[in-house]
N, C-alpha and C positions, 0 to 999 in steps of 0.2 A: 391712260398714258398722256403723259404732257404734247402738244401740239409742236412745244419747242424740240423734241426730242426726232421728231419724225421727219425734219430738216433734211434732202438731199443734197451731197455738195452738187454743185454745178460749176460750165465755167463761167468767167466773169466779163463783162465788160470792162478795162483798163484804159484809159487814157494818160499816157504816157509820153507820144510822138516817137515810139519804139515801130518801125515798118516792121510787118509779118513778124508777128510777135507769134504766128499761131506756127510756124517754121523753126523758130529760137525754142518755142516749150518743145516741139520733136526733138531737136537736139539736146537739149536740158534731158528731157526722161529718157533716152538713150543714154548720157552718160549718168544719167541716175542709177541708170541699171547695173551697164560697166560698175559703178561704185558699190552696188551693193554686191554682185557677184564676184568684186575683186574682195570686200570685207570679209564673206564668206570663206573664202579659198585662203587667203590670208591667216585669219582667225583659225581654218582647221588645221593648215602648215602649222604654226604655232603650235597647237596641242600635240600634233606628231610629228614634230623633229628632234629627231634623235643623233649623237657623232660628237666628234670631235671641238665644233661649232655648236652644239647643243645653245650653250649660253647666249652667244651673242646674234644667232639665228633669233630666238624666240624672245629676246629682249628688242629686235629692230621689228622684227614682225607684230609685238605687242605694240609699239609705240605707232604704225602703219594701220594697223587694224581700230585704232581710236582714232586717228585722223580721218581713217575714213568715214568709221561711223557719222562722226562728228559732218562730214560733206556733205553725207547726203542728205543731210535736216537743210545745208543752207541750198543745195542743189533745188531740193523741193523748194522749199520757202521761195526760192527767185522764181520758179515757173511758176507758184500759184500767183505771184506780184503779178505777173504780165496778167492773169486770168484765166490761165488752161489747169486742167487739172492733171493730177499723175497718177503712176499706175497705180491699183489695189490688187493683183491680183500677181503673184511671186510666178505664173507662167509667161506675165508678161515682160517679169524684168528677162527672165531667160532669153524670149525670143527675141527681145530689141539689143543683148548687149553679146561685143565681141568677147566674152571673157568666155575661157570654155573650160569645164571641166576636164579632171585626166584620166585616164581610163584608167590606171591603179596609181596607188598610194607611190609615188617616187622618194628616190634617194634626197638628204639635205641640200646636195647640190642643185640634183633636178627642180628642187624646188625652188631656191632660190634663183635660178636660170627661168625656172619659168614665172615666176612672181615678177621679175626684171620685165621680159618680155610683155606682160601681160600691162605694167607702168606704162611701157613705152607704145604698146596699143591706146592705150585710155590718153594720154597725152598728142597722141596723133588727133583722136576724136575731139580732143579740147581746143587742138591750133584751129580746125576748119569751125568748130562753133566762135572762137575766138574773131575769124576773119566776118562770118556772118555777122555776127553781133557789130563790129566795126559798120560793117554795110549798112545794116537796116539801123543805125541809130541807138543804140544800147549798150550805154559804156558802162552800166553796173554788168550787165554779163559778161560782157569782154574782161573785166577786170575781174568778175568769179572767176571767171574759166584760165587766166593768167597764174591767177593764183595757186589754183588746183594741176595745172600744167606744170607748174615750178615746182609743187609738191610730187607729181606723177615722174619726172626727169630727174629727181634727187633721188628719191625712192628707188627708181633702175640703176641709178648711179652705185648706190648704198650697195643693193643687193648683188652688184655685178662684183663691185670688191671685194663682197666676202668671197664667191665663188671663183676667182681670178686664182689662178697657180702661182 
């Protein structure tokens, strides 16, 4: 086998002038995680929402569920930039992110109520990585994390108006 193949990633030295860059990647795979456990839950709403809403449940949920995908390539991408590495191992997205499973399959409401809820967690975790990033010097995260924040506060917006009487 090739020598090139046998490559372990590691992390990097970066030079940047970004302060405790090694504080910013915890915050980065923390909300990496949140992202993929929110993609998760998302994507399985999706397949089972059924009602009234059937349609435009699983039309905003599909359109949610690709953004997120899509985040958390640039989530990783920006912590590997600083030089840390991210998780490998789907136990450890569970244990670092606020997103929690439900104990059974809920109503289209429940869902959407809880999908809302769970934006407006991952959003909370973006404003304090947002304020850190400010502090130490790193205005490409600051400005990931803005971005992903305005996507997380629309997303509860969306989903709170379908489920609104």
């Amino acid at each position: 086998m090739s020598d090139t193949l046998k490559v372990i990633p590691t992390e990097d030295t970066v030079k940047t002038g970004v302060r405790d860059k090694e504080g910013i990647a915890v915050g980065l795979n923390d909300v990496l995680a949140d992202t993929y456990r929110l993609t998760f839950k998302t994507h399985a709403y999706h397949w089972a929402v059924q009602g009234p809403q059937f349609y435009s449940i699983h039309k905003l949920t599909e359109e949610q569920y690709e953004n997120l995908f899509a985040a958390a390539d640039e989530l990783a991408e920006r912590c590997r930039a600083l030089g840390a590495l991210t998780p490998f191992q789907f136990s450890s997205l569970i244990e670092r992110s606020v997103i929690e499973d439900p104990k059974e399959l809920p109503s289209a409401r429940e869902m959407v109520e809880d999908l809302a809820t769970d934006h407006e967690r991952v959003a909370h975790r973006m404003h304090a990585l947002i304020e850190m990033a400010g502090d130490r010097n790193d205005p490409v995260t600051d400005d990931l994390c803005t971005a992903r924040s305005a996507f997380h506060e629309k997303a509860a917006w969306m989903l709170r108006s379908i489920a609104a009487e």
